[in-house]
C-alpha positions as CSV (number, residue, x, y, z in Angstrom):
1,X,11.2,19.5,27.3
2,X,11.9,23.1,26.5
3,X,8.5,24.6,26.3
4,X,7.9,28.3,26.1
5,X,5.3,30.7,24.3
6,X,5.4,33.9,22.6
7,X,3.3,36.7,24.2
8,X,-0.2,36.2,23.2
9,X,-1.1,39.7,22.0
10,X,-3.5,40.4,19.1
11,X,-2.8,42.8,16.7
12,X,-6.0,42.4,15.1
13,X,-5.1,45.1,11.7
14,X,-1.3,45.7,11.9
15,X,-0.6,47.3,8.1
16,X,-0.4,44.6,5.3
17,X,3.1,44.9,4.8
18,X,4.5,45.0,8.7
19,X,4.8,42.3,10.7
20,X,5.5,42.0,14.4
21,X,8.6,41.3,15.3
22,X,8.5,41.1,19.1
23,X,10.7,38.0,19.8
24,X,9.9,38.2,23.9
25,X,9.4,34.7,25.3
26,X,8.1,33.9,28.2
27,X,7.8,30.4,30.6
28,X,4.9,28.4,29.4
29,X,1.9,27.7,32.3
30,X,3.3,25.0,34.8
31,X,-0.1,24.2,35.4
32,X,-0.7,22.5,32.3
33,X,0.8,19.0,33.5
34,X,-2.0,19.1,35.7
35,X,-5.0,20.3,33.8
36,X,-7.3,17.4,34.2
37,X,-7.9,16.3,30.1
38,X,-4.2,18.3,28.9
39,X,-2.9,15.5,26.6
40,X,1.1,14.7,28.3
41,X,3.2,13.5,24.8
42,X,0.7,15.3,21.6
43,X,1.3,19.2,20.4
44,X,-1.4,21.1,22.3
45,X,-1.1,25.1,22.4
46,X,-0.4,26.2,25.8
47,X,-3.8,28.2,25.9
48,X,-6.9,29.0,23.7
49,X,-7.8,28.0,20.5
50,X,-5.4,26.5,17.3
51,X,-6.9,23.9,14.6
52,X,-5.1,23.5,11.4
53,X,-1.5,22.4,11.4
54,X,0.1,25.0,8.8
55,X,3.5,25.9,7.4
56,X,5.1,22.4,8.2
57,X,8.4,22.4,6.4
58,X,12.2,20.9,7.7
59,X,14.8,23.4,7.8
60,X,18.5,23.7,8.9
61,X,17.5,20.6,11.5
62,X,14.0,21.9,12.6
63,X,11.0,20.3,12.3
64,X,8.9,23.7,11.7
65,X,4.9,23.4,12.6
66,X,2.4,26.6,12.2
67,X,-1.2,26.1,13.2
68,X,-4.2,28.4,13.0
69,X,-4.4,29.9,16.4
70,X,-6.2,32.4,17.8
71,X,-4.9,34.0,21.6
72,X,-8.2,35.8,22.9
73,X,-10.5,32.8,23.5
74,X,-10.4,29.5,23.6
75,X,-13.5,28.9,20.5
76,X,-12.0,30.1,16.6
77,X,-11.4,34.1,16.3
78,X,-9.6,35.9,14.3
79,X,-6.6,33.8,12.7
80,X,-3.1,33.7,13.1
81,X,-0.4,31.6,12.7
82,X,1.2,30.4,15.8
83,X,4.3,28.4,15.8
84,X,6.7,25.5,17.2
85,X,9.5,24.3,16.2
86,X,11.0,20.3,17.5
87,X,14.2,18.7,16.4
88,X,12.3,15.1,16.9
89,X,8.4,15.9,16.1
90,X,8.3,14.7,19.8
91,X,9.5,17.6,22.2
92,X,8.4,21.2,20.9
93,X,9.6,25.0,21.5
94,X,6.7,27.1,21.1
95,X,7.9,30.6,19.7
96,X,5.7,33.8,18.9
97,X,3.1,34.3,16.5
98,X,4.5,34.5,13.4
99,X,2.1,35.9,11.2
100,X,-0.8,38.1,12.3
101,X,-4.0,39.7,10.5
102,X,-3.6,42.7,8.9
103,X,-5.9,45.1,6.3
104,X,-6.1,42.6,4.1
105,X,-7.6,40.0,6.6
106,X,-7.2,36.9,9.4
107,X,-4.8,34.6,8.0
108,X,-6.0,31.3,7.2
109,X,-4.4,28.1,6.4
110,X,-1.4,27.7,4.3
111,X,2.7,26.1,3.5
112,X,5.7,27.2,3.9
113,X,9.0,26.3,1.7
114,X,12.7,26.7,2.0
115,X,13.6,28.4,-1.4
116,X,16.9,27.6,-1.4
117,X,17.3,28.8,-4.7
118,X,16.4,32.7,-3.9
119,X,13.9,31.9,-7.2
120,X,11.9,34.5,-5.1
121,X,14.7,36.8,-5.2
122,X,13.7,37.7,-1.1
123,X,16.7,35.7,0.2
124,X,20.1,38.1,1.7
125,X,23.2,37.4,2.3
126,X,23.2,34.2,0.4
127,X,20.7,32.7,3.0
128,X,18.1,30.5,1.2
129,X,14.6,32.2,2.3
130,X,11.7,30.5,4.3
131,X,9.0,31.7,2.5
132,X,4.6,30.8,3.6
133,X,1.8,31.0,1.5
134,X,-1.6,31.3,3.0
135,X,-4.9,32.5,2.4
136,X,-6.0,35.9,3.6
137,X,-9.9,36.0,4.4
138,X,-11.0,39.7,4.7
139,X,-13.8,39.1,7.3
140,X,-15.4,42.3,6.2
141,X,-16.0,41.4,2.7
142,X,-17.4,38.5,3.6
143,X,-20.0,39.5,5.9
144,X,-21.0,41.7,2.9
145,X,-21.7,38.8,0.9
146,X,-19.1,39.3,-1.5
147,X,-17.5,36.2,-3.5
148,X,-13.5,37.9,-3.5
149,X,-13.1,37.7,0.0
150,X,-10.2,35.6,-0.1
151,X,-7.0,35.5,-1.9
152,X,-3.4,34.1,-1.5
153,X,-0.7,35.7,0.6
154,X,3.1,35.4,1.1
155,X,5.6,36.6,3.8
156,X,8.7,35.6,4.3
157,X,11.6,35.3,6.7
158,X,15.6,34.9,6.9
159,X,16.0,34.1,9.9
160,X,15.0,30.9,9.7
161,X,11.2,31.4,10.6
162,X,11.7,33.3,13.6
163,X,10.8,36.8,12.5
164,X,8.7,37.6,9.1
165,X,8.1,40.2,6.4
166,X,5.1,39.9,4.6
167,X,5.2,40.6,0.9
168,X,2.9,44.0,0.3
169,X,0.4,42.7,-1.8
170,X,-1.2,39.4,-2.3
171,X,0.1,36.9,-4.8
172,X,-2.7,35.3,-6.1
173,X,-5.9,37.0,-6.2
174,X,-9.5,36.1,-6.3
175,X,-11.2,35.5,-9.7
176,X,-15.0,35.7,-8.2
177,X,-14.8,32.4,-6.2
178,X,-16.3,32.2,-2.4
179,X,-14.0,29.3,-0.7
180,X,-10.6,30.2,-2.7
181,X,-8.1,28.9,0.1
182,X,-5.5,26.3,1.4
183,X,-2.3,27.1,-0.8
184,X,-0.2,23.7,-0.3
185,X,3.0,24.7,-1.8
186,X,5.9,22.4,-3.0
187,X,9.2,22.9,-5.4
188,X,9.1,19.9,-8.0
189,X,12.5,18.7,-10.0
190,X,10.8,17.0,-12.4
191,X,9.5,19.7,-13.5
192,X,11.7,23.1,-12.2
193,X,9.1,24.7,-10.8
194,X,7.0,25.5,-7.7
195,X,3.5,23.6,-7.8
196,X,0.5,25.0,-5.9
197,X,-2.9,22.9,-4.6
198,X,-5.3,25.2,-3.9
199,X,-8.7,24.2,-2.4
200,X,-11.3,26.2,-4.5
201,X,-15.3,25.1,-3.4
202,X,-15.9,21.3,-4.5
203,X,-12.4,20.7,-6.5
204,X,-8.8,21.3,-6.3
205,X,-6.9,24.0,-8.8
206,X,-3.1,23.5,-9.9
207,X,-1.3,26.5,-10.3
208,X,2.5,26.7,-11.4
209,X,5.3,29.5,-10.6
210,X,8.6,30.1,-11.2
211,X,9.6,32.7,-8.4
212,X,6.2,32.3,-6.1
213,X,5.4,35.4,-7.0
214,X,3.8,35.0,-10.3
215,X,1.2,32.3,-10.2
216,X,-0.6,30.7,-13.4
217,X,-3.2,28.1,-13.1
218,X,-2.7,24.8,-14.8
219,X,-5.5,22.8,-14.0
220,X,-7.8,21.0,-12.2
221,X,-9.2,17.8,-10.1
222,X,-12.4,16.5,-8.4
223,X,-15.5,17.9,-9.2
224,X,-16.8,14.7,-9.9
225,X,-14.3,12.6,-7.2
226,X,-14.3,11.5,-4.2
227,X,-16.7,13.0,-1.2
228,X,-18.7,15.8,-1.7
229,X,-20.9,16.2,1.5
230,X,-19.1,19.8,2.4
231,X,-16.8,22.2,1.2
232,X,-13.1,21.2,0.4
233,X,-10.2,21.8,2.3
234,X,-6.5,22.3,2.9
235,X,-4.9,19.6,0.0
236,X,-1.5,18.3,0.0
237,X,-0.2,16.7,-3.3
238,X,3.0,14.4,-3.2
239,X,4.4,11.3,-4.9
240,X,4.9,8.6,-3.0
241,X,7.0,5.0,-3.6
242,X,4.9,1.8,-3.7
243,X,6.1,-0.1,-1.0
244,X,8.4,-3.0,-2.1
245,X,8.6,-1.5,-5.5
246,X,10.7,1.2,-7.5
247,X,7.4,2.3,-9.1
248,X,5.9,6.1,-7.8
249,X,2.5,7.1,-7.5
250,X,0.8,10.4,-6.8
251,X,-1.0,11.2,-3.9
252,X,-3.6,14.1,-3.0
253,X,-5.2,14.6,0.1
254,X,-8.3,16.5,0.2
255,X,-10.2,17.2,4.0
256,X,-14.1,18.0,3.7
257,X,-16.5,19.4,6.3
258,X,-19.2,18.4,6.8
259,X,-19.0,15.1,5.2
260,X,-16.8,12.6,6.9
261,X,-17.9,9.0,7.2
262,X,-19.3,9.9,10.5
263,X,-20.3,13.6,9.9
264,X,-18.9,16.8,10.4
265,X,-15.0,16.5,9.3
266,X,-12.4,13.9,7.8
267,X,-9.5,13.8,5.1
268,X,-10.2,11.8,2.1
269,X,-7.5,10.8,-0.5
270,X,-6.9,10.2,-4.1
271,X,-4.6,7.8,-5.6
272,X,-3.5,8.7,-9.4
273,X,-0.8,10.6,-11.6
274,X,0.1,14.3,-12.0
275,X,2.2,15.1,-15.1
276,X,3.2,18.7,-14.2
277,X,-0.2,20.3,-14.9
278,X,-2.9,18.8,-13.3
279,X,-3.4,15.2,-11.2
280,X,-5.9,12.7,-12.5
281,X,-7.5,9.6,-10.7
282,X,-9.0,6.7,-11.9
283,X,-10.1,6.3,-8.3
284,X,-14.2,5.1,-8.0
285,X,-14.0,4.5,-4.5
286,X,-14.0,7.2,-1.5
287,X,-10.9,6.7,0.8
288,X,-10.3,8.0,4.4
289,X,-7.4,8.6,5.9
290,X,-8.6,8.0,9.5
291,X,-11.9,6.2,9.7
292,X,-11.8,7.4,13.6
293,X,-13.9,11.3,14.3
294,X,-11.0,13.5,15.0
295,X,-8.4,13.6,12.6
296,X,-8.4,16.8,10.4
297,X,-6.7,19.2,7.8
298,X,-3.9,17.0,8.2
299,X,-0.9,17.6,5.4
300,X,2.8,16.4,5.5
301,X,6.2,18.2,6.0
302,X,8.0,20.4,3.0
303,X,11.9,19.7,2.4
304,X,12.2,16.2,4.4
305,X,15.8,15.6,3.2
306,X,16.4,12.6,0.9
307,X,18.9,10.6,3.4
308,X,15.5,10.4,5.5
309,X,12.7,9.8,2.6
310,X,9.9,9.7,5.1
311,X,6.7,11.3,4.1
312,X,5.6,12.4,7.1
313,X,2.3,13.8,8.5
314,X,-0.1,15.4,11.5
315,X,-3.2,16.4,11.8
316,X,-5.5,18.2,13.6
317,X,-7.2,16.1,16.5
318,X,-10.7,17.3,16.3
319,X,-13.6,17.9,14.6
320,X,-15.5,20.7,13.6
321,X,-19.4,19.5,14.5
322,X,-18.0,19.8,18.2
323,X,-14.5,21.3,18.6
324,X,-15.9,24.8,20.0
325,X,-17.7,22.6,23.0
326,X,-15.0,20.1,24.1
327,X,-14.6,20.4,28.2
328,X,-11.4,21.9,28.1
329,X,-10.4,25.2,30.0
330,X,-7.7,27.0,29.5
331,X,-7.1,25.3,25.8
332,X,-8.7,23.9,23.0
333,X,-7.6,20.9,20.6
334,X,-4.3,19.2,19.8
335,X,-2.4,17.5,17.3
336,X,-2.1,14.2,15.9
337,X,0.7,12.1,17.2
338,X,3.2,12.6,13.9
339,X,3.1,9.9,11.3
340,X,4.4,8.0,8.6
341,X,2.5,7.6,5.1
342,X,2.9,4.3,3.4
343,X,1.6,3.4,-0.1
344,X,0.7,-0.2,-0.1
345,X,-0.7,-2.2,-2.7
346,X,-3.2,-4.2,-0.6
347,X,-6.3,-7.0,-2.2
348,X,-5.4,-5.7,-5.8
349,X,-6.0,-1.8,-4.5
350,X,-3.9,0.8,-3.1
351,X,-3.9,2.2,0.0
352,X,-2.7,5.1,2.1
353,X,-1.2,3.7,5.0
354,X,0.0,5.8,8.3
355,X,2.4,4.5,11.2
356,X,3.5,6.5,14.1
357,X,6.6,8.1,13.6
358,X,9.7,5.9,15.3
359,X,11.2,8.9,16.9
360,X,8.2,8.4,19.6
361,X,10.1,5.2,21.3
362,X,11.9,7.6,23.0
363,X,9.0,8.5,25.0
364,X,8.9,4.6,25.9
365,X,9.4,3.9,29.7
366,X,8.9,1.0,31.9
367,X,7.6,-1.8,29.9
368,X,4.9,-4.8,30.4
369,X,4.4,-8.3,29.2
370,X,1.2,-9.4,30.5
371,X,1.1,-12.9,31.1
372,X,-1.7,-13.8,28.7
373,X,-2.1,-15.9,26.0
374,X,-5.6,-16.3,25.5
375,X,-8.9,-14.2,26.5
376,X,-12.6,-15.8,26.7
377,X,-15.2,-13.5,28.0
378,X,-13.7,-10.6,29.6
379,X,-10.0,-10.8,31.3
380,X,-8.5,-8.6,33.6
381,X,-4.9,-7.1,32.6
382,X,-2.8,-6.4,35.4
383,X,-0.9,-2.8,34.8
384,X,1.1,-2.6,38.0
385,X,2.1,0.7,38.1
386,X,1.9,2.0,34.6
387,X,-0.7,4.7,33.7
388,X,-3.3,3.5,31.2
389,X,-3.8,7.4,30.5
390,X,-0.7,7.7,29.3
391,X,0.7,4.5,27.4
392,X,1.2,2.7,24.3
393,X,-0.1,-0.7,23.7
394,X,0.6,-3.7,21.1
395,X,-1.6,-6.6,21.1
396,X,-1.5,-9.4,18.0
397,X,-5.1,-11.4,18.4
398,X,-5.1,-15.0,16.5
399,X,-9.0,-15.4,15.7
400,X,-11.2,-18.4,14.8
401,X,-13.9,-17.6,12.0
402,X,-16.4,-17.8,15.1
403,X,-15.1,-14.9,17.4
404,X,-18.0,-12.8,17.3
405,X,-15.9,-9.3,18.4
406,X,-12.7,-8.9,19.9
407,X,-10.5,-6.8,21.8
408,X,-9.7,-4.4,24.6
409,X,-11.6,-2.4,27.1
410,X,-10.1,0.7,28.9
411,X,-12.5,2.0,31.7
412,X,-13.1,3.5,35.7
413,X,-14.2,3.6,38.8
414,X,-17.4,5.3,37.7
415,X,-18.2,2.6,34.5
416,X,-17.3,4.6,32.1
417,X,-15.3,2.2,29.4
418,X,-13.5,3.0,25.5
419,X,-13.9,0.2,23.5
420,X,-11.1,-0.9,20.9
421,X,-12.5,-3.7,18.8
422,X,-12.8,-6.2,15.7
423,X,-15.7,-7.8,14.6
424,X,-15.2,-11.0,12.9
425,X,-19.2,-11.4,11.2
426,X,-19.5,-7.8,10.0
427,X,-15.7,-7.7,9.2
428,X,-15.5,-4.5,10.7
429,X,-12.7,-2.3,13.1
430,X,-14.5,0.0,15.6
431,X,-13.8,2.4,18.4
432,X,-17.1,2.7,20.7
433,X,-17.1,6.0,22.8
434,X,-20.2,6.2,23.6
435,X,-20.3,5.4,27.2
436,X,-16.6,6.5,27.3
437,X,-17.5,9.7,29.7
438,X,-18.4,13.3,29.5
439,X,-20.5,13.9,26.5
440,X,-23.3,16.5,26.7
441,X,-21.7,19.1,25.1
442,X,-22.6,17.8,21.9
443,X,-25.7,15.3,20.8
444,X,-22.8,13.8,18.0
445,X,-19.8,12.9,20.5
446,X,-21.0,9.8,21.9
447,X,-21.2,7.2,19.1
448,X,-19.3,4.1,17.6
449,X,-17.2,4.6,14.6
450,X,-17.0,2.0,12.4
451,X,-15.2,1.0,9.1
452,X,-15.0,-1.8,7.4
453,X,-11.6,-3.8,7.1
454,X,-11.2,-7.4,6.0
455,X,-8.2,-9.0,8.9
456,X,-6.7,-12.4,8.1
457,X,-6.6,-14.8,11.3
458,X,-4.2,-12.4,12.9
459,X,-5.0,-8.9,14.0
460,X,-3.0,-6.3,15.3
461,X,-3.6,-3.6,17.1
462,X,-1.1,-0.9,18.2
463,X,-2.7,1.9,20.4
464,X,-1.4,5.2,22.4
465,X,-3.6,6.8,24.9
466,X,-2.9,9.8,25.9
467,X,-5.5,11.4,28.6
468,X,-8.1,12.2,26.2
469,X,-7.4,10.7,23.1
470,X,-7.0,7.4,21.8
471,X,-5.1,6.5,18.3
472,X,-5.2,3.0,16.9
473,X,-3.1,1.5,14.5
474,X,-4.3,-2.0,12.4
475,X,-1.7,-4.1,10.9
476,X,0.9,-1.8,10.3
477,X,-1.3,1.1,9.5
478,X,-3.7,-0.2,6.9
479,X,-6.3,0.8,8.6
480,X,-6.8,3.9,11.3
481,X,-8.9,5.1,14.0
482,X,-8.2,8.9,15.8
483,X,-11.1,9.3,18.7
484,X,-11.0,12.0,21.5
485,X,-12.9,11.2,24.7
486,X,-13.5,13.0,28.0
487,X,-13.7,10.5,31.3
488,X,-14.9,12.0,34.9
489,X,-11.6,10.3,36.1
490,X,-9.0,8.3,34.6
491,X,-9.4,5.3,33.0
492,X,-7.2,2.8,35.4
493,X,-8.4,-1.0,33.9
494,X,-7.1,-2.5,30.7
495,X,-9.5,-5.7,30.0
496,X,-9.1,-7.9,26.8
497,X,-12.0,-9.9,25.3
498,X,-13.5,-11.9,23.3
499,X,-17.5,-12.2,23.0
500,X,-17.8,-15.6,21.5
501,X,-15.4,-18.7,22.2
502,X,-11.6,-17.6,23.1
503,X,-9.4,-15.6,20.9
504,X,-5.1,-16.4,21.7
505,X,-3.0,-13.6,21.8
506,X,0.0,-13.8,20.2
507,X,1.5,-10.4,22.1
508,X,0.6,-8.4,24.6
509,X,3.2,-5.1,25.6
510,X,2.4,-2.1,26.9
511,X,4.7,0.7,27.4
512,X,4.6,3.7,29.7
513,X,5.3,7.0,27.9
514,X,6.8,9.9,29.2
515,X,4.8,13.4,29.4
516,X,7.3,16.3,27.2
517,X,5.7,18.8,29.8
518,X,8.6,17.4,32.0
């Protein structure tokens, strides 16, 4: 993996229409292979503090992510916008900040776009421009109190993202709202025109432009939808094909903190229609997108070409009640493992659906078929020399009504065990951390998280482990669980079990995966 970092200096007020352009690279840590809970195959900074995944947009072959990051300390700061790029959302080339605070604040989260038809007129030399929105948050104004302290920013770059100009003035300002942020950004050929979701308080606002320069707002969602235990967050609005239909529906994803089904932070969605104005829902339910604690402010990738057709997404693999306090050292949170979104139509409703992203079989090394086809009590899987830490696993359980709860145990020397599991009588899917391993950081890390999901007489399960995280897959993505946990040493045991009676299984693979730090 080519990995290497910009210089991590701070320019914390740099002029609001100058932007660095010190390209210098430099070799990123070799120590981070060995840092004892550094994740070996997700996106992790290679020191200090990032959350948000920003900016993501595909251009001229590059899978381009930006990330709030901040490169003094390793808890949030002043906000820039780091950046990678990856030809396979798999192995990553960190580059320099790209965009850093200036007089008009920290830069918060935001999208970039390939205008590829110079609308914006900032394009040269007949090169289509990259161009990012993103919120500025004037820090001082908001310690004031005042309500104006954030408006919506653009810079630009022609170079393919690797050095920017920022645009003198903002683009969008504030028309006395507190929480005024988020710009996801998109070109739409239905309509000719750029088409902005921008997270305002306890709705989304619409806004239209023809040159993203000019911005007029054209309407609104939520205010009486969905979730409203915290303030709104970083939307993304798409259409998206039913599966095994030729029929499109719209999709807007909306994260909220605190307020997630098991506190603090999570990404909700909204199934409906937007007719060029404003997207409507006849939604009554609350969706998640990840029933697990730690997937956040996730949005998917601008100008995914049409031979592909993916809709693809990360997301931040954290959470806020206790991202500060994690027991890492010389960095702090990771990405998501990129996915898929599916639209299903599943028991008469739809549903978001997320699958890993087939480009990560390439991580895939030596390969295990246990020799098991059924499991009563607890049953010992021999792993030979595969890491557990570091692995992807596929099991397909065949359960009798009576099963009580099923599944598999990861755990070590010292007792400390992650639980992966279905329970038949409450029909529900679960990850139980709470003995998993370090914890005391925060009184809200250990716990079970739970959500309810109906299986038919198979199950299955499709996990990846990487060192400190765990992301589980249910039949093909229907339904999804994203924990981070923190073991004294490595898990090295892989049990399967079933509580009541036996349980068959169907298939049993696991897969070593290769670290991109090598």
């Amino acid at each position: 993996m080519r990995i290497i970092i910009g210089l991590l200096a701070i320019l914390t007020f740099c002029g609001c229409s100058q932007q660095s352009k010190d390209t210098a690279k430099q070799v990123i840590s070799t120590s981070a292979e060995t840092e004892q809970y550094r994740l070996q195959y997700h996106f992790t900074p290679d020191s200090m503090w990032m959350n948000d995944p920003n900016g993501m947009v595909f251009n001229d072959g590059e899978y381009h992510l930006f990330y709030q990051y901040y490169p003094d300390s390793t808890v949030w700061g002043p906000m820039h916008w780091g950046h990678a790029v990856s030809e396979d959302m798999v192995n990553w080339e960190h580059l320099p900040v790209a965009l850093y605070p200036d007089d008009y604040g920290y830069i918060f989260s935001g999208s970039a776009v390939v205008d590829k038809n110079n609308t914006s007129g900032l394009g040269k030399d007949g090169k289509a421009p990259m161009v990012a929105i993103f919120t500025y948050h004037d820090p001082v104004g908001a310690e004031k109190g005042a309500v104006d302290y954030q408006t919506q920013g653009l810079a630009y770059s022609n170079d393919n993202g690797r050095t920017w100009e920022k645009y003198p003035e903002p683009v969008l300002k504030n028309p006395g709202i507190a929480d005024f942020r988020d710009p996801k950004v998109s070109w739409i050929d239905k309509y000719s025109k750029w088409v902005m979701a921008l997270a305002v308080q306890d709705h989304i606002e619409f806004y239209a432009s023809h040159n993203l320069l000019d911005w007029e707002k054209t309407g609104e969602f939520g205010r009486n939808a969905g979730a409203h235990g915290g303030v709104w967050e970083c939307p993304d609005l798409f259409p998206l094909e039913i599966e095994g239909s030729n029929d499109t529906k719209w999709v807007l994803l909306v994260s909220i903190n605190p307020g997630g089904p098991h506190g603090g932070s999570a990404t909700q969605y909204f199934i409906g229609d937007f007719d060029g104005h404003t997207f409507k829902s006849s939604q009554e339910k609350t969706k998640w997108l990840d029933h697990g604690s730690d997937n956040y402010a996730g949005v998917t990738w601008n100008g995914i070409p049409d031979s592909d057709g993916r809709r693809l997404f990360i997301g931040w693999m954290s959470n806020w009640l206790y991202a500060q306090q994690v027991p890492t050292e010389r960095w702090r949170s990771a990405m998501t493992i990129p996915r898929q979104l599916h639209l299903r139509l599943l028991n008469n409703d739809y549903i978001l659906a997320s699958t890993p992203v087939k480009e990560l079989k390439t991580l895939r090394r030596e390969k295990l078929t246990p020799l098991v086809s059924e499991v009563s009590g607890y049953t010992l899987i021999p792993i030979a020399d595969i890491s557990v830490m570091q692995s992807e696993m596929q099991f397909i359980f065949n359960f009798e009504k009576e099963a009580g709860d099923f599944g598999l145990q990861l755990s070590n020397k010292n007792g400390e065990k992650l639980k992966i599991a279905y329970s038949v009588d409450k029909s529900e899917l679960y990850i139980d951390r709470s003995e998993a391993g370090t914890a005391g950081f925060s009184d809200d890390f250990a716990a079970v998280h739970r959500t309810a999901y109906k299986a038919t007489e198979n199950l299955k399960l499709h996990v990846f482990v990487d060192k400190a995280s765990v992301e589980v897959f249910a039949d093909n993505g229907n339904a999804v669980l994203t924990d981070i946990f923190f073991p004294g040493v490595d898990y090295n045991k892989v049990e399967l079990f079933s509580t009541k009676g036996s349980t068959k299984i169907l298939d049993a693979t696991i897969w070593q995966l290769a670290s991109i730090w090598k």
